[in-house]
C-alpha positions, -999 to 999 in steps of 0.1 A, spaced: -141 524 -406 -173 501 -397 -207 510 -385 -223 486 -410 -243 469 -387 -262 474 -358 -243 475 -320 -248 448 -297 -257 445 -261 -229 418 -254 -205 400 -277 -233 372 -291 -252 396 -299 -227 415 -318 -220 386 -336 -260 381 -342 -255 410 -362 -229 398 -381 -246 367 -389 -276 386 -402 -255 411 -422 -239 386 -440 -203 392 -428 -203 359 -406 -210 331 -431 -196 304 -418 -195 280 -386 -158 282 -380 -157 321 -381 -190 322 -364 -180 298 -333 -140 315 -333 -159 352 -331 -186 336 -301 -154 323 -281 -130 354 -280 -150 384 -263 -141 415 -280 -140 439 -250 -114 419 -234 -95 433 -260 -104 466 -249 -84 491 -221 -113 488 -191 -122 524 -195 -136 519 -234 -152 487 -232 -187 503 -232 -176 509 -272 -167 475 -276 -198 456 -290 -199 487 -316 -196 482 -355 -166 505 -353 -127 506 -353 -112 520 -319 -79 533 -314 -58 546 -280 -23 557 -286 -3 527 -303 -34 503 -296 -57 501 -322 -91 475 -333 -103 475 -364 -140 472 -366 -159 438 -367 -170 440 -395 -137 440 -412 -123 412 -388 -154 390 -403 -147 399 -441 -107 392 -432 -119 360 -412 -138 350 -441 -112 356 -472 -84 335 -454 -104 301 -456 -87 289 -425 -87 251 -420 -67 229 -390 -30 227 -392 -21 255 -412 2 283 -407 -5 320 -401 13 352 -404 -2 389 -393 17 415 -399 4 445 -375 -8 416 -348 -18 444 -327 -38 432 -293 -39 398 -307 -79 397 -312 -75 383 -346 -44 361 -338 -66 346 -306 -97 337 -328 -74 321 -358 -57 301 -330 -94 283 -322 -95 277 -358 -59 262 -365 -58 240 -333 -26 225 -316 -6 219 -343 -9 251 -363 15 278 -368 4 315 -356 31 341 -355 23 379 -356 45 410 -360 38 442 -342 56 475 -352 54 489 -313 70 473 -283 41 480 -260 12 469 -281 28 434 -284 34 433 -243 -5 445 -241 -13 416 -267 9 392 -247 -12 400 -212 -41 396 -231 -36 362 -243 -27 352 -205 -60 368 -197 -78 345 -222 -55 312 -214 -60 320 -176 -96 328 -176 -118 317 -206 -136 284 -208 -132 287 -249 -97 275 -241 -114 239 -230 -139 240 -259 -110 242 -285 -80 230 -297 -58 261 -295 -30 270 -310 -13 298 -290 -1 329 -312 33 345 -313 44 376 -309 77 398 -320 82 433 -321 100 449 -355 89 461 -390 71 435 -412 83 452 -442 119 435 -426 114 404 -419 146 381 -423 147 370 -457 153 330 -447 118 333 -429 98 301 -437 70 309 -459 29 308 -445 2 293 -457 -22 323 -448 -9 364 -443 -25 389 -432 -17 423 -430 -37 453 -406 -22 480 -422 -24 496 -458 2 481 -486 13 500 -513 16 493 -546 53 490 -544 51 463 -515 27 439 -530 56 418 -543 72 415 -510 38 403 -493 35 377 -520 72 362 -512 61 359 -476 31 332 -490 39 292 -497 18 279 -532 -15 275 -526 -19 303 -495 -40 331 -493 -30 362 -481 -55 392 -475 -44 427 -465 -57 464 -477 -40 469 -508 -44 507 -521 -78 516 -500 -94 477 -514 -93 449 -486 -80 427 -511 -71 383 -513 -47 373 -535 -48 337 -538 -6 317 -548 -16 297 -574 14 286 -585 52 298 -583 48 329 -599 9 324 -611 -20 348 -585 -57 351 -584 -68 383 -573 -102 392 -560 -112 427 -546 -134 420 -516 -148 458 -502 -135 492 -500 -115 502 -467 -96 531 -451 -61 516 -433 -31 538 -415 -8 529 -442 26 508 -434 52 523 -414 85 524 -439 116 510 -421 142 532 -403 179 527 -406 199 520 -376 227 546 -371 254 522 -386 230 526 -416 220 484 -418 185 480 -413 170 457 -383 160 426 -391 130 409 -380 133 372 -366 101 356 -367 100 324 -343 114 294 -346 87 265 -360 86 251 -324 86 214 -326 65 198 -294 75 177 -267 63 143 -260 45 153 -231 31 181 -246 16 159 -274 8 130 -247 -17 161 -231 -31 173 -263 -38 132 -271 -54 129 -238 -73 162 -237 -85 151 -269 -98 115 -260 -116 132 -231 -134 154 -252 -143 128 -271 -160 109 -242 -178 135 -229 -194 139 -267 -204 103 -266 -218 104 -233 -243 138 -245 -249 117 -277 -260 84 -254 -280 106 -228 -300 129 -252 -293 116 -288 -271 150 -300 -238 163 -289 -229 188 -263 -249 222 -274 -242 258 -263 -257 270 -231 -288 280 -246 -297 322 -240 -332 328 -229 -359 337 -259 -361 375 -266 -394 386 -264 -416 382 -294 -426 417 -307 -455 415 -332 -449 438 -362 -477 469 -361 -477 502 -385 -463 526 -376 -476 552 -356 -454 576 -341 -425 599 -358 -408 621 -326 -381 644 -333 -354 654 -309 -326 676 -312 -326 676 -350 -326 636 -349 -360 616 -358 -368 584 -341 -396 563 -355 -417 541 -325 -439 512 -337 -466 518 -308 -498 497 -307 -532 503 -307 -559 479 -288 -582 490 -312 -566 481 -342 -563 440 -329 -588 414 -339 -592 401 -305 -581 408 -273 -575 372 -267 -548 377 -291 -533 405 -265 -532 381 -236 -517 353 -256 -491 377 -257 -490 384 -226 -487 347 -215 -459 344 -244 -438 368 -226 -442 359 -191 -428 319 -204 -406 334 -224 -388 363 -203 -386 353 -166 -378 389 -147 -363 376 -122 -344 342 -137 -306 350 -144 -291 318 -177 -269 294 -155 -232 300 -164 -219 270 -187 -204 240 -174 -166 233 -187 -176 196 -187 -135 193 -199 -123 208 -166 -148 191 -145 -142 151 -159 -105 158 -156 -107 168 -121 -127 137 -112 -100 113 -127 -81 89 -105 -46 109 -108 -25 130 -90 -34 166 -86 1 179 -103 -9 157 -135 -47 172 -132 -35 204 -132 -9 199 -161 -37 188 -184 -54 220 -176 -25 241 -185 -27 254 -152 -57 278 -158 -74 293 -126 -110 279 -137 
């Protein structure tokens, strides 16, 4: 499943892609997609695949393709604070961008069928804790993770705001999914080969709206134990935070803000994204050439001097790309100005350290 856009040299531009296809149409997703690289998510022998419009799958470990995490993204019309349940978390790609979206006090719990696709999703989210500076940028609320059957979750479960489901539902389950959603949710999940949101409208009133055709691995039915009961699946407690935990997200929070009005004061906006460099400028000709190459055809748009008004018009463009394009220049990385103003506060290291959760840079 995917290929419906174009692949991209890194993650950004991926997500360029997405943007321009129309399956990225909103800030949120677009800024949640921008901080979670997708070929972290990847075993380090595949990533070359990862910034491709398609679904990827190694033994138990499975992606679906971007495109479908941006409709999905899209359809659960996530806001700060809610709570979130995916059923099929899998490497926690999705769970890790709804986090950035929910913030610290959220709810984000996923269920994953196989035992070693949730310890892989749990390593993965250390990875991304540990190591990216999106961590700093958000307010994240950290998924999750149990392994069982979501078609047996405990029946006294607390009920989500937002579901989603990676795997394809059957007509015969569709009432169960709905039981798992609180009035006024939204769950999404492939029902019968149509990636499908069903919107609680009321106790037993539902809005449903198809949103594109899709091809999932359909849900694994439960097994029975040997005493013939069937195992049910605990989803975790609603963790209520400490008061030192909320003291740091208060405090992280207040430095943030700082650091905005300090941008704001200095340059009259707010703190921007490191900006890329330009691509080059490539001014649109006819085209010329049609080569074919082992029963494939690739179309060149290849310029002729002669057809140009002016040859000043040439070396304009010439100058345009040396400003534009530096050969040699490599983009500074970004500066986590969060890591850097609470390093240079008047406390002990310990308490530094403790506001940074600990992460290695």
């Amino acid at each position: 499943m995917g290929g419906a856009v174009s692949a991209g040299e890194d993650n950004d531009e991926l997500i360029d892609h997405l943007k321009a296809a129309q399956y990225i149409r909103s800030e949120l997703v677009e800024q949640a997609f921008r901080a979670v690289d997708r070929a972290d998510y990847y075993l380090e022998e595949f990533k070359e695949n990862a910034y491709k419009d398609l679904a990827w799958k190694h033994g138990n470990i499975h992606l679906s393709a971007p495109c479908i995490y941006s409709e999905v993204m899209e359809a659960l019309d996530l806001q700060p604070g809610l709570s979130f349940l995916n059923l099929g978390s899998g490497t926690g790609y999705l769970s890790s961008m709804v986090g950035l979206i929910l913030g610290p006090f959220g709810v984000n719990h996923g269920v994953e069928l196989h035992s070693d696709v949730t310890e892989y999703a749990k390593q993965k989210l250390d990875f991304f804790i540990r190591t990216s500076d999106s961590f700093d940028k958000f307010d994240f609320c950290e998924p999750s993770f149990v392994t069982g059957n979501c078609l047996e979750i405990s029946p006294g479960c607390s009920q989500y705001d937002r579901v989603y489901c990676g795997a394809g539902v059957q007509k015969q389950h569709e009432g169960y999914m709905k039981s798992l959603l609180k009035v006024g949710g939204v769950l999404v999940m492939p029902l019968e080969e149509k990636l499908t949101k069903i919107t609680r409208t009321g106790p037993s009133a539902w809005e449903t709206k198809k949103i594109l055709a899709v091809s999932f691995a359909p849900l694994i039915q439960p097994c029975q134990s040997e005493s013939g009961e069937s195992r049910l699946v605990q989803l975790p407690p609603l963790a209520v935070r400490s008061l030192q935990d909320l003291a740091r997200i208060a405090i992280r929070g207040t430095i943030k803000k700082v650091i905005h009005q300090e941008a704001v004061n200095k340059n009259g906006n707010g703190l921007k994204n490191t900006p890329r460099f330009k691509r080059r400028r490539v001014h649109r000709r006819r085209m010329e050439t049609i080569v074919f190459l082992d029963k494939e055809v690739f179309a060149s748009q290849i310029s002729n001097p002669s057809d140009d008004t002016s040859c000043r018009d040439l070396e304009d463009e010439r100058q345009e790309e040396e400003v534009t394009t530096p050969p040699d220049t490599k983009p500074e990385p970004p500066v986590n100005f969060l890591r850097e103003k609470v390093l240079s506060l008047p406390l002990p290291d310990p308490l530094k350290y403790y506001l940074l959760y600990y992460r290695e840079k």
